[in-house]
C-alpha positions as CSV (number, residue, x, y, z in Angstrom):
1,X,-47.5,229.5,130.3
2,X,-45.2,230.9,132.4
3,X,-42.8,232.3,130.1
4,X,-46.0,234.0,128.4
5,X,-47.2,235.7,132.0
6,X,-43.2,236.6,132.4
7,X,-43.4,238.1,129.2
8,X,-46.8,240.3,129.8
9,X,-44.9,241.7,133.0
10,X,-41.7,242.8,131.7
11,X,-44.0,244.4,128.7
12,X,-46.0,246.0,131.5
13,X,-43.1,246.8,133.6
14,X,-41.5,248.4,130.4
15,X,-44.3,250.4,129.5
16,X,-44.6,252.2,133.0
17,X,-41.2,252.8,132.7
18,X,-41.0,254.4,129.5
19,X,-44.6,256.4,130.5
20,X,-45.0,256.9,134.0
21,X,-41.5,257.5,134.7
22,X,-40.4,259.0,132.1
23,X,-37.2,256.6,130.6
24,X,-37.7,257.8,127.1
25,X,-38.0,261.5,127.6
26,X,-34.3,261.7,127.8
27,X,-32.6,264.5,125.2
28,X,-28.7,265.1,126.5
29,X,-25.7,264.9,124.4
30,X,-22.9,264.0,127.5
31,X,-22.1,261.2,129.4
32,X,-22.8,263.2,132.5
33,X,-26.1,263.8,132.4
34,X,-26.7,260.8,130.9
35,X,-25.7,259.3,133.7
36,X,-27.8,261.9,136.1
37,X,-30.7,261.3,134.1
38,X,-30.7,257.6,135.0
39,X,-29.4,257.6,138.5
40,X,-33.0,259.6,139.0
41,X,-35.0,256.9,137.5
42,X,-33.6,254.5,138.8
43,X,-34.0,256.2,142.7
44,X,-38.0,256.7,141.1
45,X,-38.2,253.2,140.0
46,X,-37.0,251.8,143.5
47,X,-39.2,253.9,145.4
48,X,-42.5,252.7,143.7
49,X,-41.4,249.1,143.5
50,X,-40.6,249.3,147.2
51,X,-44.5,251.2,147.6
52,X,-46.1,248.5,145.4
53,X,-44.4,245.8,148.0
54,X,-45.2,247.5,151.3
55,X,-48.1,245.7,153.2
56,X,-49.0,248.8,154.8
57,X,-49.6,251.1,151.6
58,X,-53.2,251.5,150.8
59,X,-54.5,250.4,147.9
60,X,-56.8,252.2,145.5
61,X,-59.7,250.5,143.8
């Protein structure tokens, strides 16, 4: 069981990833903006894990 609710997350996790931040939308040809294009991401990705975690954030219903 707990390698099945593992599994669910990282498919949830993997899904907002691609959606609601945008990891698939990616169109450049160089290494460069490659690299830009995830260094952003990853600074997005941080920022609402660190959001999700915070005691203090309100939740919405």
């Amino acid at each position: 069981m707990r390698f099945a609710k593992m599994r669910r997350r990282i498919e949830h996790d993997y899904r907002e990833l691609k959606h609601g931040l945008g990891l698939d939308h990616f169109e450049g040809r160089t290494w460069r903006v490659w690299h830009h294009h995830v260094t952003l991401f990853t600074a997005a990705q941080a920022f609402l894990t660190l959001r999700r975690y915070d005691p203090k954030t309100p939740t919405t219903a």
